[in-house]
C-alpha positions, 0 to 999 in steps of 0.5 A, spaced: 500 500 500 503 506 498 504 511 503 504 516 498 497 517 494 498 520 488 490 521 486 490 525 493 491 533 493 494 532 501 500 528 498 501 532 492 502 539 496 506 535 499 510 532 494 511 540 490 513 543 497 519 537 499 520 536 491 518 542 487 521 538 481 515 533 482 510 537 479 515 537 472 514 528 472 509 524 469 505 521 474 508 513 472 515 516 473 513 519 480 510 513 482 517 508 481 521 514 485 515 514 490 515 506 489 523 505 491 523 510 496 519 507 499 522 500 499 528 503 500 525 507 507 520 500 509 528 496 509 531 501 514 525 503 518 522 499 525 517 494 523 511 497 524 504 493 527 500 490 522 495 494 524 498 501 525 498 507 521 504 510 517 507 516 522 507 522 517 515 521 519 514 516 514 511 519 509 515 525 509 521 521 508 519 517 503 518 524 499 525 526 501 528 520 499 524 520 493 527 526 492 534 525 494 534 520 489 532 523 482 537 528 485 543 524 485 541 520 478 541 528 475 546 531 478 553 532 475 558 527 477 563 533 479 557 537 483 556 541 479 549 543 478 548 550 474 555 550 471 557 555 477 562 553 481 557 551 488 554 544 487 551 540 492 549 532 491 543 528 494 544 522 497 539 517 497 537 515 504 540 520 507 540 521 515 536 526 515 531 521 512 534 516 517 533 520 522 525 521 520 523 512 520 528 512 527 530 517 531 536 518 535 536 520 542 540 525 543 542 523 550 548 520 550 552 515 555 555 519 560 561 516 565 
């Protein structure tokens, strides 16, 4: 079942703010990007109960990841986006999307 419904408004609006480029793919293309962050996202994420919702954390890092990945497939091997001299490449499951499906405490071990 997808996280992500491309047929509903909530998740296209969300879908064009975390990846503004999504409005520019046919909707079959946007579905194996979304298909594959997804899978991506359920093989590093906690097991969820059968019958639990999926967190907005989830469906969030599904759309990064989706971006992240059409990023790191378009972008130049050097970083270089525009052809001006600051680039930036995306990493699929990055660990801000990491950190949505499983959150790191941030109390540490003190001795």
């Amino acid at each position: 079942m997808p996280w992500l419904d491309l047929e509903n408004e909530t998740d296209r609006e969300l879908l064009e703010v975390v990846w503004p480029d999504s409005a520019s793919l046919s909707d079959a293309v946007l579905s194996v990007y979304l298909s594959v962050a997804q899978a991506a996202c359920i093989a590093y994420a906690p097991a969820l109960p059968t019958d639990a919702a999926v967190p907005d954390a989830w469906r969030l890092a599904q759309a990064m990841d989706a971006a992240n990945t059409y990023n790191a497939a378009v972008a130049s091997p050097s970083g270089d986006v525009d052809g001006g001299t600051f680039g930036l490449v995306a990493h699929p499951l990055d660990w801000q999307v990491k950190q949505l499906l499983r959150p790191q405490s941030g109390v540490g071990v003190i001795l």
